[in-house]
C-alpha positions in Angstrom: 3.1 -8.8 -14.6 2.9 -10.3 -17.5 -0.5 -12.2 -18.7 1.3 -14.7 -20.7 2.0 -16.6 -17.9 -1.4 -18.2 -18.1 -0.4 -19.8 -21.2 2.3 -21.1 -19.8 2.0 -24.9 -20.7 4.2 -26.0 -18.2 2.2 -24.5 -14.7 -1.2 -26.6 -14.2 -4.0 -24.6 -12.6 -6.2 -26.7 -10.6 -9.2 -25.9 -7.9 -10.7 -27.9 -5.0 -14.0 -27.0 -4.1 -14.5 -27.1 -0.3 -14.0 -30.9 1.0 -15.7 -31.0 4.5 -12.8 -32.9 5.5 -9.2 -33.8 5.2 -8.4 -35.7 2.0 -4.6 -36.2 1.1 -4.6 -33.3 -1.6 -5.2 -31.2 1.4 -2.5 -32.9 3.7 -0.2 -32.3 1.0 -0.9 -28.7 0.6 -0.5 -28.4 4.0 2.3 -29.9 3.9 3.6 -27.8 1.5 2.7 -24.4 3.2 4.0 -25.8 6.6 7.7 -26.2 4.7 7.7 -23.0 3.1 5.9 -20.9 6.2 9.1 -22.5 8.3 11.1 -20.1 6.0 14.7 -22.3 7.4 13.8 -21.9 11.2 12.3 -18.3 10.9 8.6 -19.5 12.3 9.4 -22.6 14.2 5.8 -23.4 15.1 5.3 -25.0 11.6 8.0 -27.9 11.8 6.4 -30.5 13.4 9.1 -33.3 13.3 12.3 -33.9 11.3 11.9 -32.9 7.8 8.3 -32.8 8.8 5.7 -29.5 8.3 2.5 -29.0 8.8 0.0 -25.5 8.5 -3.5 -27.2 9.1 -6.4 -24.6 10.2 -9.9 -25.7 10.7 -11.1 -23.2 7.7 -9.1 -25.3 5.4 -12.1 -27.7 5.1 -14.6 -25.0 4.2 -12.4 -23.3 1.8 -11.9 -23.6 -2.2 -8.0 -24.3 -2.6 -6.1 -23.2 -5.7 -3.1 -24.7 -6.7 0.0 -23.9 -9.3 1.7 -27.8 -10.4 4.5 -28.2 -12.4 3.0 -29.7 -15.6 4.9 -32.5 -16.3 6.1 -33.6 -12.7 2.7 -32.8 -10.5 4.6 -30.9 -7.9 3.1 -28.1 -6.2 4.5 -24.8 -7.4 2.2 -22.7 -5.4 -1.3 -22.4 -3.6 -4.0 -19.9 -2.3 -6.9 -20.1 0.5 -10.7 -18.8 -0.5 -12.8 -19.3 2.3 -16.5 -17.3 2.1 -17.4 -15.5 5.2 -20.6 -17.1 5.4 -21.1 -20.7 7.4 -17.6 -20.8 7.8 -15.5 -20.6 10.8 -14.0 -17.3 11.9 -11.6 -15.7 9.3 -8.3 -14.5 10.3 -9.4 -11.0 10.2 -12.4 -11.4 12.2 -9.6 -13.1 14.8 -7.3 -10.5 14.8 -10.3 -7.6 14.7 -12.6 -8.7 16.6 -16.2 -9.4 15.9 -17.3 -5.6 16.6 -14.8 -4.0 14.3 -15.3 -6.6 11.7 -18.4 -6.2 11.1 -18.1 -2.3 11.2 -15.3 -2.8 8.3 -18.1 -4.9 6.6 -20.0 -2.0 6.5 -16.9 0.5 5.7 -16.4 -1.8 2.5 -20.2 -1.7 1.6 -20.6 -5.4 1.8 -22.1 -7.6 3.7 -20.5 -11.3 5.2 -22.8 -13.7 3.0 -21.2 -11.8 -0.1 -17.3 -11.8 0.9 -14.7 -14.3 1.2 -11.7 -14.2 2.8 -8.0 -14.7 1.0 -4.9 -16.6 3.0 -2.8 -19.1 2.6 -0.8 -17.3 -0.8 2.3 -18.9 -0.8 4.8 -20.2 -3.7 7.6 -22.2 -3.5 10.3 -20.2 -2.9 12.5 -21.4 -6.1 9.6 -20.7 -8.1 9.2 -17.1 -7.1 9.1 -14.2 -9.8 8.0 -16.6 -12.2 4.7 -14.9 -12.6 3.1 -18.6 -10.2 1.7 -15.9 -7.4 0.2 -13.7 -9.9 -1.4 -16.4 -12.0 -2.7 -17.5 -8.3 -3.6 -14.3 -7.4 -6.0 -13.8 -11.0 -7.7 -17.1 -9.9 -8.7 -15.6 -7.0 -10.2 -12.4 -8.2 -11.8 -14.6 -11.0 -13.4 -17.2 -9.0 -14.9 -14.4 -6.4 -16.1 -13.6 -9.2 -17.5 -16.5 -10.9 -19.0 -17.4 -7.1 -20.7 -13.7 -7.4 -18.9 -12.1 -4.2 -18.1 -8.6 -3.9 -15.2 -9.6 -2.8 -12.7 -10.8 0.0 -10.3 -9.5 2.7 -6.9 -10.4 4.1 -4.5 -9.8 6.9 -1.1 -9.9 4.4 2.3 -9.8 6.0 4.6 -6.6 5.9 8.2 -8.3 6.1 8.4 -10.5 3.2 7.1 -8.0 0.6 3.3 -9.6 0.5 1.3 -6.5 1.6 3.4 -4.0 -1.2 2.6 -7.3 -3.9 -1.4 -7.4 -2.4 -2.0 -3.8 -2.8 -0.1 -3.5 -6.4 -2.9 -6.8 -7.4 -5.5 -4.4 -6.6 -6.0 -4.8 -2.5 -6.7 -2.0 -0.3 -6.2 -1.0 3.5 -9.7 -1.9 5.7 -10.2 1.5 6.4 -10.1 2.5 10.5 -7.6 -0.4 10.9 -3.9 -0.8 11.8 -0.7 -2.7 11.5 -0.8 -5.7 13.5 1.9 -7.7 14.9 2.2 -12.0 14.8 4.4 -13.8 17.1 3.4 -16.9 15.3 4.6 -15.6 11.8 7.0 -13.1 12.9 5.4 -10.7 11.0 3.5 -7.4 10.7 0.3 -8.1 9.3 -2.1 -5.6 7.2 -5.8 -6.1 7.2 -6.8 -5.5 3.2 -9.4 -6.3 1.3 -10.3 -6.3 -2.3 -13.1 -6.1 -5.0 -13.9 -8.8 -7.4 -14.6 -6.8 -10.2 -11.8 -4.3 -9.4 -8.3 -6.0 -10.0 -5.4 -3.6 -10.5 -4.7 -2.3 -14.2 -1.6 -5.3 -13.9 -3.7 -8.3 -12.5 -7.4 -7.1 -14.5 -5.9 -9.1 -18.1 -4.8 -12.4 -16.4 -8.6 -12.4 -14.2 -10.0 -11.1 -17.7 -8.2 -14.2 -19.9 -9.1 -16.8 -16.7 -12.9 -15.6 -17.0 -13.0 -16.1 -20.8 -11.4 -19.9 -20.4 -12.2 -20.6 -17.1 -12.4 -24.4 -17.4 -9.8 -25.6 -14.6 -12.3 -23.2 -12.0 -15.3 -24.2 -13.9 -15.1 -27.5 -14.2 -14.1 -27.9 -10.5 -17.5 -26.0 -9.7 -19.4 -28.5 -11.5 -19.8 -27.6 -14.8 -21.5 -23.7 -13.8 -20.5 -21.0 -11.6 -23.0 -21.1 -8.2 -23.6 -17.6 -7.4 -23.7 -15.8 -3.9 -27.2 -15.5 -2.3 
């Protein structure tokens, strides 16, 4: 992975604080995610009409989106879900855990709910991919888990498509005394991970390093100064 991609002029960073409701921005991303989770027919559920998508989850209003726009046109290259734990709406892990072993894998990660966030929703356009976009997504991520002062955040990443094997090399690790699941609805395997804030992998820790030092697109969307965890 190469950190250069940050200073890649022509891919816009931009954040959305959570909205409390459905503005357009968020009906475009998703929009967006809806088209490219339809992977040409593969998960049906996400077509909604013709040449119409849609992935809309109740947590999208109580997450901070990140985005990846192409520079000079506006379109979206690429996007990623940061929801905290706390006064939030179930996560997708605590869905497909259950609230018992969640909470035990709270404790197995030495955290607690009010200090993680959950990650979802990473997903670039498909001609876009190996551009460095998911990485550069990825970083923003780790760095604004950060700049919120989380410990960190947890996933369920899917198996088929490569995600999981791209997670773990960015630094994510297994939840321990949990297992494969499977997903009719994105007819997948998914892997329940999590990952550290402060602990991106030797690849990702440059890009989250460089974001942290000129953080202004999370920054600025956080008002001006980074709110920290309780």
């Amino acid at each position: 992975m190469n950190p250069s991609v940050y200073d890649d002029r022509s891919i816009a960073l931009d954040l959305r604080p959570p909205p409390g409701y459905v503005p357009a921005w968020l009906r475009e991303i998703q929009a967006f995610r809806g088209r490219e989770l339809y992977a040409e027919g593969r998960r049906p559920a996400f077509k909604i009409g013709d040449d119409r998508y849609l992935d809309a989850e109740d947590r999208d209003v109580h997450a901070y989106h990140l985005t990846t726009r192409d520079a000079e046109t506006g379109e979206l290259l690429g996007c990623f879900r940061m929801m905290p734990l706390a006064g939030s709406p179930p996560s997708q892990v605590d869905a497909v855990l259950g609230p018992e072993m969640a909470e035990r894998a709270l404790a197995e990660i030495g955290t607690q709910r009010q200090r993680m966030m959950e990650s979802a929703r990473w997903i670039v356009r498909r001609d876009q991919q190996g551009r460095g976009v998911g990485y550069l997504l990825m970083a923003s991520g780790f760095a604004l888990s950060q700049l919120l002062g989380h410990d960190g955040f947890w996933a369920v990443a899917g198996i088929r498509d490569g995600q999981t094997a791209r997670c773990l090399r960015a630094g994510y690790r297994p939840i321990p005394g949990t297992t494969v699941l499977s997903s009719e609805l994105f007819a997948d395997e998914l892997c329940p991970l999590y990952a550290i804030a402060a602990r991106p992998s030797s690849r990702l820790a440059p890009l989250v390093e460089g974001l942290l030092r000129d953080a202004s697109p999370l920054v600025a969307a956080l008002g001006g100064r980074a709110p920290r965890a309780a």
